[in-house]
MILUMRO-189730 format. One record per residue: x, y, z of N, C-alpha, C, CB in turn. Coordinates in steps of 0.2 Angstrom, whole numbers, padded with zeros to 4 digits, always signed. Glycine has a CB too. Layout:
# residues N
XYZXYZXYZXYZ;...
# end
This chain:
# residues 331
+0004-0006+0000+0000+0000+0000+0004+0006+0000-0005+0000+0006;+0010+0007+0003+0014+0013+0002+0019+0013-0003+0017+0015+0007;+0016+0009-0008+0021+0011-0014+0027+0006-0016+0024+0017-0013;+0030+0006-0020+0037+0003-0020+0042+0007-0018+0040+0001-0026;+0043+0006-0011+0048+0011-0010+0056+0010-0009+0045+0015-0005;+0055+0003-0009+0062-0003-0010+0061-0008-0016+0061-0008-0002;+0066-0010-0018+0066-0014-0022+0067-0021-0021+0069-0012-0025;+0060-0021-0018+0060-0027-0012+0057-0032-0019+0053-0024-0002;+0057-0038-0018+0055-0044-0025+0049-0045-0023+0060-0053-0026;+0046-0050-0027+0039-0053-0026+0041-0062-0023+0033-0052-0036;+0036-0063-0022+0035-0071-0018+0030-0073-0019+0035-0072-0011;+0031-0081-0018+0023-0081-0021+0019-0086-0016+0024-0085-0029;+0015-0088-0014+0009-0087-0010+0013-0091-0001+0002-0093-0016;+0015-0096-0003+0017-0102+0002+0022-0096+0005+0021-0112-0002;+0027-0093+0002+0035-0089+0007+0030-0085+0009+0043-0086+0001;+0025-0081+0004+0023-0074+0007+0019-0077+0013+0018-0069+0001;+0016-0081+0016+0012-0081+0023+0018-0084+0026+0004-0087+0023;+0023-0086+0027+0026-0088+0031+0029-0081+0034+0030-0093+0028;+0032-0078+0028+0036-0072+0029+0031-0067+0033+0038-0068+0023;+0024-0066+0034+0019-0062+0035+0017-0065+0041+0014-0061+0028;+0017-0072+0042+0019-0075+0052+0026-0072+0057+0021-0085+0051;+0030-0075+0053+0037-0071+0055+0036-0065+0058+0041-0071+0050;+0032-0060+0053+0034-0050+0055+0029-0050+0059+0034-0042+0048;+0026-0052+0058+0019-0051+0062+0023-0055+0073+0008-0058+0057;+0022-0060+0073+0024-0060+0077+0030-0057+0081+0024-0064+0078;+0035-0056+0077+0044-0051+0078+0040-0046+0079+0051-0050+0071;+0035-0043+0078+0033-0035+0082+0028-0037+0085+0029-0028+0077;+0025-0041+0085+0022-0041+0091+0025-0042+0099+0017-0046+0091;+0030-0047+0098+0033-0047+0103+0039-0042+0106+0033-0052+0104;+0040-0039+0101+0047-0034+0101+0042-0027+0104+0052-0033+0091;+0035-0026+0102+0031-0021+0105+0027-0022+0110+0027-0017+0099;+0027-0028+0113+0022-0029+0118+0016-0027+0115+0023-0024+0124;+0011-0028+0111+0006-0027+0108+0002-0032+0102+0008-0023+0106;-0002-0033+0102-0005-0038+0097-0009-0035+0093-0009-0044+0099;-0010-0028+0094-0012-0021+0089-0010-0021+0084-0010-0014+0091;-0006-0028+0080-0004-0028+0071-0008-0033+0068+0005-0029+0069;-0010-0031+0065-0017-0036+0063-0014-0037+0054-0028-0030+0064;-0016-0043+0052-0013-0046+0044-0020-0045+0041-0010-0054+0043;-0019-0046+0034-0026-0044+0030-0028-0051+0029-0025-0038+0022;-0035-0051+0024-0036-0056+0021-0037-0054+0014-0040-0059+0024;-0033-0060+0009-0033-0060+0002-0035-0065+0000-0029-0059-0002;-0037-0064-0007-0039-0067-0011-0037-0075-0012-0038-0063-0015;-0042-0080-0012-0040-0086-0011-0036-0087-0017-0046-0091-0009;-0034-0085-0025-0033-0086-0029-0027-0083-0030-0037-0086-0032;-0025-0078-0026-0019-0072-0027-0013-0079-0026-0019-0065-0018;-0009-0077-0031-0001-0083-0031+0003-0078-0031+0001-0089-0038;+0003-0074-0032+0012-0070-0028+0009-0062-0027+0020-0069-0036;+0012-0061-0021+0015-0053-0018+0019-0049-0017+0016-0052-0014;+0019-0045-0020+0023-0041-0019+0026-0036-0012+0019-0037-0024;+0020-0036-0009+0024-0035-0002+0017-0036+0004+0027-0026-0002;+0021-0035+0009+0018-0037+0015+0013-0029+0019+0025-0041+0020;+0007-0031+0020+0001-0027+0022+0000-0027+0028-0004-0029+0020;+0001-0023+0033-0001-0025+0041-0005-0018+0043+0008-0025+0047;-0011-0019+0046-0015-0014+0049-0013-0014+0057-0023-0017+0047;-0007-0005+0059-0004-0007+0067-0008-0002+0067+0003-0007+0071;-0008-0001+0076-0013+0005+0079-0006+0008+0081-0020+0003+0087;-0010+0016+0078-0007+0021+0079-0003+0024+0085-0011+0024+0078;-0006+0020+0090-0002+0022+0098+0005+0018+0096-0006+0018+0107;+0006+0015+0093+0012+0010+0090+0017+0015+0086+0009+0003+0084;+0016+0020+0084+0019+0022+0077+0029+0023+0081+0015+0030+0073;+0027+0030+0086+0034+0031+0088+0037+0025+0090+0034+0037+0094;+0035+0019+0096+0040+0015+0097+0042+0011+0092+0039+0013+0102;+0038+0009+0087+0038+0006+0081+0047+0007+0076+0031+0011+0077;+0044+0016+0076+0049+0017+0075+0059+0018+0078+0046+0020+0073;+0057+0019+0084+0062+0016+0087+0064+0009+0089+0062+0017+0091;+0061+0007+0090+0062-0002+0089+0065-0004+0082+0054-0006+0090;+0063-0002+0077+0068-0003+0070+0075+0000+0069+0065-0002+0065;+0075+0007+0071+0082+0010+0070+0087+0005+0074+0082+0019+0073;+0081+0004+0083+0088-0001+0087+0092-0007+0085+0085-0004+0093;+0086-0010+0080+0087-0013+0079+0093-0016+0072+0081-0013+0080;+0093-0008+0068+0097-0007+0064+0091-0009+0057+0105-0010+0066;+0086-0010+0055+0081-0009+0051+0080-0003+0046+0076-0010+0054;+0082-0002+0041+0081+0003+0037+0073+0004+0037+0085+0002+0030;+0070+0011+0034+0064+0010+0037+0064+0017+0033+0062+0009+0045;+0057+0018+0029+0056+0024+0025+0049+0027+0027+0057+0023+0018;+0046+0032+0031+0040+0032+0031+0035+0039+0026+0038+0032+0040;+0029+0035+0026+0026+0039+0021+0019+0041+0021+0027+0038+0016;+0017+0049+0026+0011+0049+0028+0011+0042+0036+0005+0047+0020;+0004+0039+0034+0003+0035+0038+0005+0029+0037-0003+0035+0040;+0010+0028+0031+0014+0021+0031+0019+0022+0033+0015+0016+0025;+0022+0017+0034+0029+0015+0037+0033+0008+0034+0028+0014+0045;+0036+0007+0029+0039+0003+0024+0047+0001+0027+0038+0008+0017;+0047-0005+0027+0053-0010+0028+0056-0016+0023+0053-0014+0034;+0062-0017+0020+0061-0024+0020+0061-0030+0025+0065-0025+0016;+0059-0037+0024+0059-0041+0029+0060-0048+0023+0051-0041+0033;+0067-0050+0023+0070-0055+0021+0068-0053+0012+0066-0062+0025;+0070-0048+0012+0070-0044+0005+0064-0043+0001+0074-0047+0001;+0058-0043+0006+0051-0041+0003+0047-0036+0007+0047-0046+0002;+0045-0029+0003+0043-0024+0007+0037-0026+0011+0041-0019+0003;+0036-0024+0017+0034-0023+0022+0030-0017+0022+0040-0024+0024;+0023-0015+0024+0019-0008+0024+0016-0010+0030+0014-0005+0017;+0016-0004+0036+0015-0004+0040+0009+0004+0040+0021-0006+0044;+0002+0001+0040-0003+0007+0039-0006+0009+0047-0009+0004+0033;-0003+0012+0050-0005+0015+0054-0013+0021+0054+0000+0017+0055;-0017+0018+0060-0025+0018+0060-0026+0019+0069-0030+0008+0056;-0029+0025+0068-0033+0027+0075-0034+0017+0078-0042+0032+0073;-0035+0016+0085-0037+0010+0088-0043+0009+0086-0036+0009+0095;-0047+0012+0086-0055+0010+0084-0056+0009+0077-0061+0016+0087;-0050+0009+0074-0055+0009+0065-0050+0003+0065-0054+0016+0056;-0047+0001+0070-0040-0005+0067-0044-0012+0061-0036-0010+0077;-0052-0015+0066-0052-0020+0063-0058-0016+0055-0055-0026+0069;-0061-0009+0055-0063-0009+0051-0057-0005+0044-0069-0006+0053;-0052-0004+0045-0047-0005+0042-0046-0011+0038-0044-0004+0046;-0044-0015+0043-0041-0024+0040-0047-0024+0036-0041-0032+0047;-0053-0024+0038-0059-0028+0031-0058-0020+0026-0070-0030+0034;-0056-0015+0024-0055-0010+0021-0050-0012+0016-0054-0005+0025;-0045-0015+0018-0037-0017+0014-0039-0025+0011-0028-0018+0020;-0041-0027+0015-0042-0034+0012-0045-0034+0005-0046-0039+0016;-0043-0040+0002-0045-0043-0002-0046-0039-0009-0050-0046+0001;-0036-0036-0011-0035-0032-0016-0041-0025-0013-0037-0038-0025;-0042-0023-0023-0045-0016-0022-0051-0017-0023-0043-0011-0027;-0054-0021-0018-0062-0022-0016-0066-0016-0016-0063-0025-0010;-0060-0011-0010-0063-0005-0008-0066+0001-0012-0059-0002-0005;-0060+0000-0018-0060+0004-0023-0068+0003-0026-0053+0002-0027;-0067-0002-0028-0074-0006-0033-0081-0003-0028-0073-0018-0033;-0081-0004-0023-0085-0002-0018-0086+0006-0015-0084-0005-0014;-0081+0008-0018-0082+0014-0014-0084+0020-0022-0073+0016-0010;-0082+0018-0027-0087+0021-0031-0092+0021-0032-0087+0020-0035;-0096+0014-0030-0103+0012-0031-0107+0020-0025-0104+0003-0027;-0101+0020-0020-0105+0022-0013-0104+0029-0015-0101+0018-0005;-0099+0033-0017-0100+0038-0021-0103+0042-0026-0098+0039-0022;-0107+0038-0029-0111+0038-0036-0117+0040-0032-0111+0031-0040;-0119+0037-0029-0128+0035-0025-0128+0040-0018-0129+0025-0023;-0124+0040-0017-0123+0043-0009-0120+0049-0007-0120+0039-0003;-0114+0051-0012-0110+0057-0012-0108+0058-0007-0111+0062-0013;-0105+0050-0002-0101+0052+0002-0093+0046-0002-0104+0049+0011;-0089+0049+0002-0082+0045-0001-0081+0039+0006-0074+0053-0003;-0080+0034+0003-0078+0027+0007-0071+0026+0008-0080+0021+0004;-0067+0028+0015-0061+0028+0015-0057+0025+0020-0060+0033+0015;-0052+0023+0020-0049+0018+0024-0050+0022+0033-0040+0016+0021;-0053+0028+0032-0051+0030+0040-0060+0031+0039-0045+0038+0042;-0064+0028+0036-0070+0029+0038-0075+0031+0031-0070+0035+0044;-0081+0033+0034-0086+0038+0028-0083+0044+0029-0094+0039+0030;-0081+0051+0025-0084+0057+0026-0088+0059+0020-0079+0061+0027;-0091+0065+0023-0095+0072+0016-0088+0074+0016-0102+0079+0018;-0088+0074+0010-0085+0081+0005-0086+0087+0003-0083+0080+0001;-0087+0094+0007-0090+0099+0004-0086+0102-0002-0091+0104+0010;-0088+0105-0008-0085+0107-0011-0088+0116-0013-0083+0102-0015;-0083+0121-0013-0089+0126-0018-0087+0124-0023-0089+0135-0017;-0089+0127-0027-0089+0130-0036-0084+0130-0038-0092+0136-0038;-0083+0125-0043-0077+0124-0048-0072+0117-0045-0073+0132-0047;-0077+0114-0039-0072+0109-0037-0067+0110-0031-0070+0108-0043;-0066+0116-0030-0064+0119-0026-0064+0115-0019-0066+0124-0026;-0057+0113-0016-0059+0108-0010-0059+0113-0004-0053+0102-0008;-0064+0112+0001-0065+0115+0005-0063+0115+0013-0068+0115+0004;-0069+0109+0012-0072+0104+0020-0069+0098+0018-0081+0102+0021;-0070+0094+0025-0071+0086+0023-0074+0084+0029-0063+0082+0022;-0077+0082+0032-0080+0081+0036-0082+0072+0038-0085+0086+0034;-0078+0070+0043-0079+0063+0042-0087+0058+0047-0071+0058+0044;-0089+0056+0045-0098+0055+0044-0100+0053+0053-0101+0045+0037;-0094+0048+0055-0094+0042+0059-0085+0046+0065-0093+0032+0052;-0086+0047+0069-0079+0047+0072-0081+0046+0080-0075+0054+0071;-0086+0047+0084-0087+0042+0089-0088+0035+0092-0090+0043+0091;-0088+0031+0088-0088+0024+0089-0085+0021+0084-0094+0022+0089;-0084+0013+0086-0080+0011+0080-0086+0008+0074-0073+0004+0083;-0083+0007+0068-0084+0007+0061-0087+0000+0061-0078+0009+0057;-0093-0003+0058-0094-0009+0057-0092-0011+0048-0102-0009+0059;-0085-0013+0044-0086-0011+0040-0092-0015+0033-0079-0009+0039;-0094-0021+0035-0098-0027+0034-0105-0023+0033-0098-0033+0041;-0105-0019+0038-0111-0019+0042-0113-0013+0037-0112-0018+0051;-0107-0008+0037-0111-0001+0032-0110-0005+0025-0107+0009+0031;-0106-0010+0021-0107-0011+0015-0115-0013+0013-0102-0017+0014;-0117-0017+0018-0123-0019+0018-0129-0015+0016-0124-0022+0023;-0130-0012+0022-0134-0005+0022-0133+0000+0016-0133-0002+0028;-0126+0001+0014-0126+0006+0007-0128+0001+0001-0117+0010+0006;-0124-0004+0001-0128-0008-0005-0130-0015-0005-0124-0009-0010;-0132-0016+0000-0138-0022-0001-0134-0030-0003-0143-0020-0009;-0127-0029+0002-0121-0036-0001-0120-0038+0007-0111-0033-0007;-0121-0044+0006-0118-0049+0013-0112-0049+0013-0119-0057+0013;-0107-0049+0017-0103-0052+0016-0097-0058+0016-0103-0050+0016;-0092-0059+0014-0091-0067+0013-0084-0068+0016-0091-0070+0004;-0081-0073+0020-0076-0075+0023-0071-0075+0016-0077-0083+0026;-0073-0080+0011-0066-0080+0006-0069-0078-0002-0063-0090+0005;-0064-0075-0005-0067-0073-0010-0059-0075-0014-0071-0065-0009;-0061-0079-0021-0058-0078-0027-0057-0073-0032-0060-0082-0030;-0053-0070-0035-0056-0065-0040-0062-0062-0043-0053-0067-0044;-0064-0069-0045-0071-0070-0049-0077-0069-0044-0071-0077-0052;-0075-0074-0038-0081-0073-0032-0082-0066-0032-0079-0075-0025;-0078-0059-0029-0076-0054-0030-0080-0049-0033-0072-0054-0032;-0079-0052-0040-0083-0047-0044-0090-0047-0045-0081-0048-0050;-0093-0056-0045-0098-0058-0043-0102-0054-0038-0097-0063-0042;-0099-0054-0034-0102-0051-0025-0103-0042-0027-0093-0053-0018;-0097-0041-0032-0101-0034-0029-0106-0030-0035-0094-0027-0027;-0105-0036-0041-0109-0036-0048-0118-0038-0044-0104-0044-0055;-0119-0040-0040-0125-0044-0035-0128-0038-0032-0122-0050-0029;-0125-0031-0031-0127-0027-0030-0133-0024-0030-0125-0024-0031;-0140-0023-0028-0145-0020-0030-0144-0014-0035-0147-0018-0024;-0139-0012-0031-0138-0004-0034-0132-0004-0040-0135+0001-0027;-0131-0010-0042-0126-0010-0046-0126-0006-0050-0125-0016-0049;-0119-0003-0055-0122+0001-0062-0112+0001-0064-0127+0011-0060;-0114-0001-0070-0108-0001-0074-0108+0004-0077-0106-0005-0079;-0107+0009-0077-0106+0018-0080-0100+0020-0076-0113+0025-0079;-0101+0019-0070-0099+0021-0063-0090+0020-0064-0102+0014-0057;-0090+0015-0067-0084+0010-0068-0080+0013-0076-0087+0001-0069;-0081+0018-0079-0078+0017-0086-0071+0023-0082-0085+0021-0093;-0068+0022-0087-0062+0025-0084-0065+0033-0087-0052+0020-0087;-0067+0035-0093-0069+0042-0093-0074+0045-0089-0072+0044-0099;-0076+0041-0083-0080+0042-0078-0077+0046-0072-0083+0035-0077;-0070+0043-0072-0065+0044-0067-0063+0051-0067-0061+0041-0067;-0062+0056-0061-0057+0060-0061-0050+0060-0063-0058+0060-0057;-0048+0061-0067-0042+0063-0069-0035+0059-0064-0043+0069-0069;-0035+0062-0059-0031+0057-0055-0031+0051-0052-0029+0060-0051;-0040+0049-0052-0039+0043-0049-0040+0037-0057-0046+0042-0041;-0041+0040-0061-0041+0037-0069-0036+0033-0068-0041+0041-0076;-0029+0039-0068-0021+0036-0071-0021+0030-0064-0012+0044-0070;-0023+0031-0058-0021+0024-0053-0024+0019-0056-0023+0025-0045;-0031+0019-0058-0034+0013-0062-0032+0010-0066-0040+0014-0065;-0030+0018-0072-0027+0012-0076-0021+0009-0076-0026+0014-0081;-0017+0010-0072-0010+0004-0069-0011+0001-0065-0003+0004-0067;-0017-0001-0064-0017-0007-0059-0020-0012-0062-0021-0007-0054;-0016-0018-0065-0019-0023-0067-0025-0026-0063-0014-0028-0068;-0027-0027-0058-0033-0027-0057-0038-0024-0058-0033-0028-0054;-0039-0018-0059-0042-0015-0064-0046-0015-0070-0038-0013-0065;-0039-0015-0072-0039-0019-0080-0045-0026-0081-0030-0023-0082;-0043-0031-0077-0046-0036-0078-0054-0034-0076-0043-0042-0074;-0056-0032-0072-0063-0029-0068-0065-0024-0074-0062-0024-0060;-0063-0022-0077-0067-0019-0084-0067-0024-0089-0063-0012-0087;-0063-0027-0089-0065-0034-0096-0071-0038-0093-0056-0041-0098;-0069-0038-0086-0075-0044-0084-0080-0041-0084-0074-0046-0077;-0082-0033-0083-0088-0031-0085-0091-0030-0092-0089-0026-0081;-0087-0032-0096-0089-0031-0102-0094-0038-0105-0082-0030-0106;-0092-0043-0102-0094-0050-0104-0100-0046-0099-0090-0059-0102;-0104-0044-0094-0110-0044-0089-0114-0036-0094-0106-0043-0079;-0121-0039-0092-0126-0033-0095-0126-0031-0090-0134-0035-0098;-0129-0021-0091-0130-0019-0085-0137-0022-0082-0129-0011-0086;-0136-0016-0078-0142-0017-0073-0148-0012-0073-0139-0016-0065;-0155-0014-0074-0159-0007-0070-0160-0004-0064-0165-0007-0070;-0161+0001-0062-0160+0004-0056-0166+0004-0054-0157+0012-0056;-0164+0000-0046-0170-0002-0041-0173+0005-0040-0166-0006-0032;-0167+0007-0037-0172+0011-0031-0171+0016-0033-0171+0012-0024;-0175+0022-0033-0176+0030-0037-0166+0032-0029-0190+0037-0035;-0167+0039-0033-0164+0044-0030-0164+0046-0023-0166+0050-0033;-0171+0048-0022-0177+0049-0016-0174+0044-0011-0185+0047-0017;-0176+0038-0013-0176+0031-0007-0170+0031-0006-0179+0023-0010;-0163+0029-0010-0157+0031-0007-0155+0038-0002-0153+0032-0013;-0154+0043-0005-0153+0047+0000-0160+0047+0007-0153+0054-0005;-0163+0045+0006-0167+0043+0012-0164+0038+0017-0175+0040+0010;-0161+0033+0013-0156+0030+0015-0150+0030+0020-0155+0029+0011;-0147+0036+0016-0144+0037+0017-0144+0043+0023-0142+0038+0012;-0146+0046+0025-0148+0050+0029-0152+0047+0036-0151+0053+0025;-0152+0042+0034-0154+0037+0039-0147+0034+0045-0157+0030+0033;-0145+0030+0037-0139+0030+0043-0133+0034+0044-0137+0025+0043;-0133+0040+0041-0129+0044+0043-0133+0051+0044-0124+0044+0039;-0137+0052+0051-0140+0056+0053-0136+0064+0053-0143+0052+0060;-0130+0064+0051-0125+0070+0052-0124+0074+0045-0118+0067+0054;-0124+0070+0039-0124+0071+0033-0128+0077+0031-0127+0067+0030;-0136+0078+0033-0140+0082+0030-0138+0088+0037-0150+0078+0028;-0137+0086+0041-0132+0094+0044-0126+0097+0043-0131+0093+0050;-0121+0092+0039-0114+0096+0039-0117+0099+0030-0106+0088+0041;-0121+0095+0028-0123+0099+0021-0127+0104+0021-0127+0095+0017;-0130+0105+0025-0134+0113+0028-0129+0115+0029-0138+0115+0035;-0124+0116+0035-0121+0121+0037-0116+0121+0031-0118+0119+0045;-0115+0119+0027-0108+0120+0022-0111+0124+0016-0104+0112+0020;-0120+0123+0015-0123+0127+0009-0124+0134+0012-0131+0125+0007;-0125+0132+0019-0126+0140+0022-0120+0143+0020-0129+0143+0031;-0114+0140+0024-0106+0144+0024-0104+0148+0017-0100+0137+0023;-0107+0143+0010-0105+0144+0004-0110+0150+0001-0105+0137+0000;-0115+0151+0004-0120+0157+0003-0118+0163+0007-0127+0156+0006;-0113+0162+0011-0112+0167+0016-0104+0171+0011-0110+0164+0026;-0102+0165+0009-0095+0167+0006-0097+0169+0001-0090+0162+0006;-0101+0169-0005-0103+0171-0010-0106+0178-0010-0107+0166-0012;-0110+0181-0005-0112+0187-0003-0105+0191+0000-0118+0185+0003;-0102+0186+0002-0094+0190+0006-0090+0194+0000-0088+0182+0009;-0090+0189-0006-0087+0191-0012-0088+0197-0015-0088+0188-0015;-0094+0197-0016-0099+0201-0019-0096+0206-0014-0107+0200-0020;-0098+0207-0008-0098+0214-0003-0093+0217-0006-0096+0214+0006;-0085+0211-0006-0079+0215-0002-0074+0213-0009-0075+0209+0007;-0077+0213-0014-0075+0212-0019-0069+0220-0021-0082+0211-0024;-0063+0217-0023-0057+0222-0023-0060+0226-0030-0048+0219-0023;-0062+0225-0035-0066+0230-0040-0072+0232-0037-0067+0226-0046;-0074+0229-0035-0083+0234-0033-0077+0239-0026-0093+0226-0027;-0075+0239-0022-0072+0243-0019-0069+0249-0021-0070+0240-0016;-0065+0247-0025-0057+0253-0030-0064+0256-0033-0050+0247-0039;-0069+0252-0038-0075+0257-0042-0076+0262-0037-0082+0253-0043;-0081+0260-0030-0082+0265-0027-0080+0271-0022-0085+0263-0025;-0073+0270-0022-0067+0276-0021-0067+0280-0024-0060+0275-0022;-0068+0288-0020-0065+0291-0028-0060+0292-0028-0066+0297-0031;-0059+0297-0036-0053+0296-0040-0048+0299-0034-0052+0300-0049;-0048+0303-0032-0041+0304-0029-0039+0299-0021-0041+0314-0028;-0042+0294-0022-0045+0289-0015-0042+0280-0020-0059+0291-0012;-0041+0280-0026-0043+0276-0029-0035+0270-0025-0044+0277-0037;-0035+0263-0026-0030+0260-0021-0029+0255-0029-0034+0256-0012;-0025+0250-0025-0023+0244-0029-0018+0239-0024-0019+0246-0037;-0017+0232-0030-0012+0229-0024-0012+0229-0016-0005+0232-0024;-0006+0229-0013-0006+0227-0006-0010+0232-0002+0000+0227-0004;-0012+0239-0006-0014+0243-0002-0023+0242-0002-0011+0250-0004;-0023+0241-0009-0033+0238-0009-0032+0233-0003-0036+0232-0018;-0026+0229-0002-0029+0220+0001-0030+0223+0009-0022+0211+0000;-0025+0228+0011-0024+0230+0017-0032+0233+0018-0018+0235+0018;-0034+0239+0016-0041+0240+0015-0046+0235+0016-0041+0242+0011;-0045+0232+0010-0051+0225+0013-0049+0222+0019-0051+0216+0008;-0043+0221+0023-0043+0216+0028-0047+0221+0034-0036+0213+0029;-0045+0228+0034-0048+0234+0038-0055+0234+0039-0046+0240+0035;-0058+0233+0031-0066+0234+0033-0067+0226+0035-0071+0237+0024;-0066+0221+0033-0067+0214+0035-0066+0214+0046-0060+0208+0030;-0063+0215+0047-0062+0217+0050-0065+0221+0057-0060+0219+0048;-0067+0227+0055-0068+0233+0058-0078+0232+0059-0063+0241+0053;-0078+0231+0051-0083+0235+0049-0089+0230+0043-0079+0243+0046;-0087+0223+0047-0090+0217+0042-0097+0219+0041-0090+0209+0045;-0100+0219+0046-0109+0218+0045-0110+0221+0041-0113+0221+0049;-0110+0229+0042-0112+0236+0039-0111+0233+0031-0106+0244+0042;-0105+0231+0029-0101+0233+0021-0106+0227+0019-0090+0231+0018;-0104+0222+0021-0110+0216+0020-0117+0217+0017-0111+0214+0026;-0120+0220+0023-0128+0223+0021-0128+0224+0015-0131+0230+0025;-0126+0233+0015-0126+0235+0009-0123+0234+0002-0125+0239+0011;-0118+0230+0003-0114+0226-0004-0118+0223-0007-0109+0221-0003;-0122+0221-0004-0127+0214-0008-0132+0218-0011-0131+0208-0003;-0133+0221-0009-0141+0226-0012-0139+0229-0018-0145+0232-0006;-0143+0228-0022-0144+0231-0027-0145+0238-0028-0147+0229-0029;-0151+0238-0021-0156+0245-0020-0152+0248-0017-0163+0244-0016;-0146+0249-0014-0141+0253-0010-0135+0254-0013-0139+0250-0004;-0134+0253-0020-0125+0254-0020-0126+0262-0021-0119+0250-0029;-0130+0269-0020-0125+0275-0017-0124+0273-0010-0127+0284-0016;-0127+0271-0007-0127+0270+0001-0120+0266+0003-0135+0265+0003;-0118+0261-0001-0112+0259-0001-0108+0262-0002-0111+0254-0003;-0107+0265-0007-0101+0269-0012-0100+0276-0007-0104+0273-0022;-0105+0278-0004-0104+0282+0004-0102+0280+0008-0108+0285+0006;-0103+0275+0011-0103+0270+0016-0095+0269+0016-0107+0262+0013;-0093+0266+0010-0086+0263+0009-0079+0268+0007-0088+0258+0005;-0082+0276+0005-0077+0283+0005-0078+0286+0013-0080+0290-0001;-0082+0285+0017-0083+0286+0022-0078+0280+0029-0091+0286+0022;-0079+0275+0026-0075+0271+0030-0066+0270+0027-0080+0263+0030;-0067+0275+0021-0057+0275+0019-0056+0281+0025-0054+0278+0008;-0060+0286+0026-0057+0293+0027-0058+0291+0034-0060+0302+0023;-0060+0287+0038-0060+0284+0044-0054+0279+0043-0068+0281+0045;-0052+0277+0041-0046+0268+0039-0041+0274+0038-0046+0261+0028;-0039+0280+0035-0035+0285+0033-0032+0287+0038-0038+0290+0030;-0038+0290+0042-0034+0296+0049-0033+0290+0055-0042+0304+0053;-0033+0285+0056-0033+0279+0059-0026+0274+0055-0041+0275+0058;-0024+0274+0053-0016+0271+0050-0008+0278+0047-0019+0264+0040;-0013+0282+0047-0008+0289+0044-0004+0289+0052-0014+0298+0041;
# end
């Protein structure tokens, strides 16, 4: 999961569990801890590339002392932490304690999540992520804003929301094929979802080098789509059901984005320079100083009257009045 960050070899199925008993127990008992949990794969997977461990976060710092002691080279990245172990990389994905086991069913079994977490953003417009659900507020133009994650008082069933978001049991072992089957069985299934011109731009290029990937779009090619069960309505009813927080953090982030849009408008550095006069007129750092003065000093007032249509002299007085006030006050 953190990449190739060693040129660590691949193994194939019989060395990789042996090796993947070995590291797992050498930190467990080198950390006093059984907070490193192994994943589960695919019953048909014959070689690895590297080794997958889900450790709780209270682990990271001694983690990492225990390998420098140890004399273990060790590269970390974000919330991995990458070794070799008998010359195969090693990813140590550090997870708050409470998401530890909904983590493990998050990583398992290849890019399940992936496959599933499109479905769950198509229909629900929340993104499915190894640290949980969040909303993603965005304004206009895509612009990232918020992020707001759905679930952070209790731990994460992760079985239990696949279910509820799409209508899938889930299964102890799975083969490739089983895999696809399982999440193709969806109620809510839809193959559009899945076309790589569907994708965002950045997460396209990851699809498209991931040979598994690859094969999950040929496999849906041989499969018809689906009709859609349940309208729009009944989902987001759904949805809102079991994430009773959603339709609040989406209020508060439409109001935010209505407040900032009226903000614009007010404190706009051209609607202001316009209403200066000429011998008052600013630019550059000295307009931004100004805005930060009236933002500041004198938010409400500029506010009110910015927006109105029926007041710009009232502003344009408003706001030559509040320079020759900013003036004798910084001079």
């Amino acid at each position: 999961m953190g990449g190739k960050l060693f040129n660590g070899r691949r193994v194939d199925r019989k060395e990789f569990l042996e090796l993947e008993e070995q590291v797992v127990k050498f930190l467990q008992s080198n950390l006093l801890s059984n907070k490193i949990l192994k994943l589960s794969h695919l019953s048909d997977k014959t070689s690895f590339g590297d080794i997958d461990l889900i450790v709780s976060n209270t682990l990271t710092e001694s983690c990492m002392s225990f390998l420098e002691r140890s004399g273990i080279a060790y590269k970390k990245n974000g919330d991995t932490l990458s070794f070799l172990w008998s010359g195969v990389q090693v990813d140590l994905i550090f997870v708050k304690p409470e998401l530890l086991n909904f983590s493990v069913k998050y990583f398992s079994h290849g890019d399940k999540s992936n496959l599933i977490g499109k479905l769950v953003k198509y229909y629900y417009g929340i993104t499915f992520s190894s640290l949980g659900p969040y909303y993603k507020f965005n304004f206009d133009n895509g612009v990232y804003v918020y992020k707001q994650f759905l679930e952070e008082d209790k731990e994460l069933d992760y079985d239990y929301l696949v279910f509820r978001l799409l209508g899938i049991l889930p299964r102890e072992v799975y083969t490739e094929e089983r895999l696809f089957e399982w999440i193709y069985s969806s109620p809510l299934f839809i193959k559009d979802v899945y076309a790589l011109d569907a994708i965002p731009y950045d997460k396209r290029r990851r699809d498209q080098e991931r040979p598994f990937y690859q094969r999950w779009l040929a496999w849906l090619d041989t499969k018809e789509d689906k009709d859609m069960v349940y309208d729009q309505e009944f989902v987001n009813n759904l949805r809102d059901k079991i994430f009773p927080k959603f339709k609040q953090y989406e209020k508060k982030h439409l109001e935010l984005k209505e407040r900032a849009d009226l903000e614009r408008l007010a404190f706009s550095g051209r609607k202001i320079s316009y209403a200066l006069k000429e011998d008052s007129k600013l630019e550059g750092k000295a307009l931004g100083d100004f805005i930060r003065y009236l933002k500041q000093n004198h938010y409400a007032e500029v506010l009110s009257l910015g927006v109105s249509m029926n007041h710009s002299m009232s502003y344009i007085v408003l706001i030559n009045n509040l320079y020759t006030l900013y003036s004798s006050e910084v001079s």
